[in-house]
C-alpha positions as YAML, in Angstrom:
chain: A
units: angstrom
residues:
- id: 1
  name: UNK
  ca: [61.54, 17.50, 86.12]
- id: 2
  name: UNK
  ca: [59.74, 14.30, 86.05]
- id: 3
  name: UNK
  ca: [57.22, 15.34, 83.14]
- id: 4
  name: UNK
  ca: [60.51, 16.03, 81.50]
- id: 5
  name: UNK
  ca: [62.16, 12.97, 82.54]
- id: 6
  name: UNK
  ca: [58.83, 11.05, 81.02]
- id: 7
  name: UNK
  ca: [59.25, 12.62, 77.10]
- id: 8
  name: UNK
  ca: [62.65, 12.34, 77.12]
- id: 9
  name: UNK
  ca: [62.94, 10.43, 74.03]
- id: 10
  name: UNK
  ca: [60.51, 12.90, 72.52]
- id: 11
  name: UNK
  ca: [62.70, 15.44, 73.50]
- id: 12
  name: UNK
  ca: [65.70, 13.52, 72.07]
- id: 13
  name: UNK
  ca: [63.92, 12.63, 68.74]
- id: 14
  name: UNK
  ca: [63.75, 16.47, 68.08]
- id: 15
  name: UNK
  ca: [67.61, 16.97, 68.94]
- id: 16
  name: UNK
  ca: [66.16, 18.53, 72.27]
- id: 17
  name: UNK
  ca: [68.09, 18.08, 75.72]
- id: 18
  name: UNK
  ca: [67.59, 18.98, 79.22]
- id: 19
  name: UNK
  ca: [70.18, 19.71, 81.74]
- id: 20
  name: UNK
  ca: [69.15, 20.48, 85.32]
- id: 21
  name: UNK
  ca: [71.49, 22.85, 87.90]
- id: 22
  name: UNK
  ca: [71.02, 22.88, 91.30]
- id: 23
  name: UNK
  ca: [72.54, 25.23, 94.14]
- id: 24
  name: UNK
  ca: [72.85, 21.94, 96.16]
- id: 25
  name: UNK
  ca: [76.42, 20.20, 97.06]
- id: 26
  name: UNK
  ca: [77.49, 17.15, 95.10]
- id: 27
  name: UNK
  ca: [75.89, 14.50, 97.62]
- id: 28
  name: UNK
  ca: [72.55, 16.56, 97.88]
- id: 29
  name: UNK
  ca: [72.30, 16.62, 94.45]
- id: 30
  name: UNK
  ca: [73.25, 12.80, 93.89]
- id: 31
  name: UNK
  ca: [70.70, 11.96, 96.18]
- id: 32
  name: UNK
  ca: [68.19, 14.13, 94.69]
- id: 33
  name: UNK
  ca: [68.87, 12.37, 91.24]
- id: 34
  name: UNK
  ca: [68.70, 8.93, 93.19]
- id: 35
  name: UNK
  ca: [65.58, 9.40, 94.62]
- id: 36
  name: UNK
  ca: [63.59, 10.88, 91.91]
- id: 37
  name: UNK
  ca: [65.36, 8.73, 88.64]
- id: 38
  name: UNK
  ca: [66.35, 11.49, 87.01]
- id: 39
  name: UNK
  ca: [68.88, 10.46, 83.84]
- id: 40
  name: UNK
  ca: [69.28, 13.64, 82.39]
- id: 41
  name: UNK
  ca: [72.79, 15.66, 83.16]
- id: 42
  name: UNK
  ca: [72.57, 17.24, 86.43]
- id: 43
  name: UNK
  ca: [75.42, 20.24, 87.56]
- id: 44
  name: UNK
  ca: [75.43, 21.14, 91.62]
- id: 45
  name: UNK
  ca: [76.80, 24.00, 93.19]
- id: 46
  name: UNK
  ca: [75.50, 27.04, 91.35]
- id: 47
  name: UNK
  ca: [76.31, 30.18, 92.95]
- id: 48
  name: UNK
  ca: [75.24, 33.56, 92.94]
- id: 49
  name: UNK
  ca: [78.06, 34.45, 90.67]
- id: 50
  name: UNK
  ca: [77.58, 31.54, 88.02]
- id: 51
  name: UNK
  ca: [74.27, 33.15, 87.17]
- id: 52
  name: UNK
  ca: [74.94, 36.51, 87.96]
- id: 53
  name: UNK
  ca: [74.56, 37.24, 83.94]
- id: 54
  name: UNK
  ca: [71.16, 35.66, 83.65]
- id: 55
  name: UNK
  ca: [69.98, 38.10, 86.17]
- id: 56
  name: UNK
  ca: [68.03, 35.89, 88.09]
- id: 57
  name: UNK
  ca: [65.01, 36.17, 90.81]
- id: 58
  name: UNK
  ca: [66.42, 35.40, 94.22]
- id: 59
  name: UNK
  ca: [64.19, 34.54, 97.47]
- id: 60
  name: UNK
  ca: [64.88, 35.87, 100.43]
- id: 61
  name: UNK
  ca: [62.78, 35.28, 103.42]
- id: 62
  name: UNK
  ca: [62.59, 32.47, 106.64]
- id: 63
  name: UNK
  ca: [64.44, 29.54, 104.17]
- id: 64
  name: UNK
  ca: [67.19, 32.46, 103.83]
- id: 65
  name: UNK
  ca: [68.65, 33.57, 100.55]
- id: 66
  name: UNK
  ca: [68.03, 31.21, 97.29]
- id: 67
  name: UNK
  ca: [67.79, 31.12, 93.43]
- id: 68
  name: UNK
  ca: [64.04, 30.99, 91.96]
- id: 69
  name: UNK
  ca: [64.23, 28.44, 88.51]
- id: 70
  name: UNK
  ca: [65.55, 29.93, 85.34]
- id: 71
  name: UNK
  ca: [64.89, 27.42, 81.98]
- id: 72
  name: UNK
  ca: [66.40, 28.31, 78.82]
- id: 73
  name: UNK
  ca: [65.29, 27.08, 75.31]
- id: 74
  name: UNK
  ca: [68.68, 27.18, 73.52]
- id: 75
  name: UNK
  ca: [69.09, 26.94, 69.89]
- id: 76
  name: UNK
  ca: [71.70, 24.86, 67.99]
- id: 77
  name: UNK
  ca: [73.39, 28.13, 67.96]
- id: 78
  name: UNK
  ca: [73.80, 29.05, 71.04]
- id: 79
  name: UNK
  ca: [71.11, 31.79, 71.01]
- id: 80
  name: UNK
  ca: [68.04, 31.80, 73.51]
- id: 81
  name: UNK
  ca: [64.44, 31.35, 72.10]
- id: 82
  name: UNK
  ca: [62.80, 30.89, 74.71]
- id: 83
  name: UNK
  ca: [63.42, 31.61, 78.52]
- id: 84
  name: UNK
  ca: [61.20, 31.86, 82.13]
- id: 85
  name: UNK
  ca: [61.92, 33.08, 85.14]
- id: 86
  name: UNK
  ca: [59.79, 32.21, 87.95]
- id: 87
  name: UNK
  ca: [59.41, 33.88, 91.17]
- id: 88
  name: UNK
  ca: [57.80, 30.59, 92.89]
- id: 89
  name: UNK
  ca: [56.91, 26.90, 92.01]
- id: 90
  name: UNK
  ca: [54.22, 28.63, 89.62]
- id: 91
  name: UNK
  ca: [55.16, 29.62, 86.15]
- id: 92
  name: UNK
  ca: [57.44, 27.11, 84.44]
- id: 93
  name: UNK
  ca: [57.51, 25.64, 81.23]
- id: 94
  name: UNK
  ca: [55.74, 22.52, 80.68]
- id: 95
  name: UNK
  ca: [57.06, 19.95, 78.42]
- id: 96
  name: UNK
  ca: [54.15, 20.10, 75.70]
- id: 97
  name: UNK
  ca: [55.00, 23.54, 75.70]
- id: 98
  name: UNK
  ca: [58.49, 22.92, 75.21]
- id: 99
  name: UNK
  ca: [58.06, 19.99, 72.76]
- id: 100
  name: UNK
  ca: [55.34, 22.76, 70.61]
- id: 101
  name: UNK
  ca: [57.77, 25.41, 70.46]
- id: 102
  name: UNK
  ca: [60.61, 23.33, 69.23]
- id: 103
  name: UNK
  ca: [58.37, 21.43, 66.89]
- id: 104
  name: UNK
  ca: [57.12, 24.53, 65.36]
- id: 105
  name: UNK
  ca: [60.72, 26.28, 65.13]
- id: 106
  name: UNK
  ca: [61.63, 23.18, 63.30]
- id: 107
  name: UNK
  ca: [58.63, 23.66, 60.86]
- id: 108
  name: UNK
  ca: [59.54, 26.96, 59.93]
- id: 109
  name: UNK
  ca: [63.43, 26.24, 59.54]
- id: 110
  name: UNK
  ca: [62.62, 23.38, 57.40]
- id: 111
  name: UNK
  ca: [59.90, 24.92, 55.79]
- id: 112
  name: UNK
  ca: [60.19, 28.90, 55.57]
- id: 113
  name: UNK
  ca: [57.64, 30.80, 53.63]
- id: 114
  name: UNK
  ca: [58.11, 31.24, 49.41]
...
């Protein structure tokens, strides 16, 4: 979150957002934010059933049971165009990713083929 937290306003400057979930309780989560400077919208208290739909990865094993990270590139429609689903800390989207898949969705919107 922190290489996300650091292009923030190159995030913002393409109409680009992030929001961060967390299974954690309210004060976990608050502290969490605290500690790490995180400005970016941050929900707590996800549940099996709020992402039941997104059919996520869940861990089970000696830290018990627990969501894997789900990111979502969302369009101004609503509609996903992007999405990864990781089954450990390996395998999520980096920001330059991020920022070169919305830059060139933006390209083609503005500038579609003749």
């Amino acid at each position: 979150m922190a290489s996300y937290e650091e292009k923030k306003e190159e995030l913002a400057a393409l109409g680009a957002y992030v929001i961060a979930a967390s299974v954690e309780d309210k004060e976990s989560t608050i502290t969490m934010v605290e500690e790490t400077g995180l400005t970016m919208p941050t929900a707590y208290g996800v549940t099996d059933e709020d992402v039941a739909d997104f059919d996520p990865w869940h861990g089970d094993d000696h830290h018990g049971h627990y969501h894997q990270p789900m990111e979502f590139l969302i369009t101004r429609g609503g509609n996903i165009f992007g999405s990864m689903y990781a089954t450990g800390p390996i395998g999520r989207m980096g920001v330059e990713e991020v920022i070169r898949s919305i830059t060139g969705r933006e390209n083609r919107r503005l500038n579609p083929p003749k």
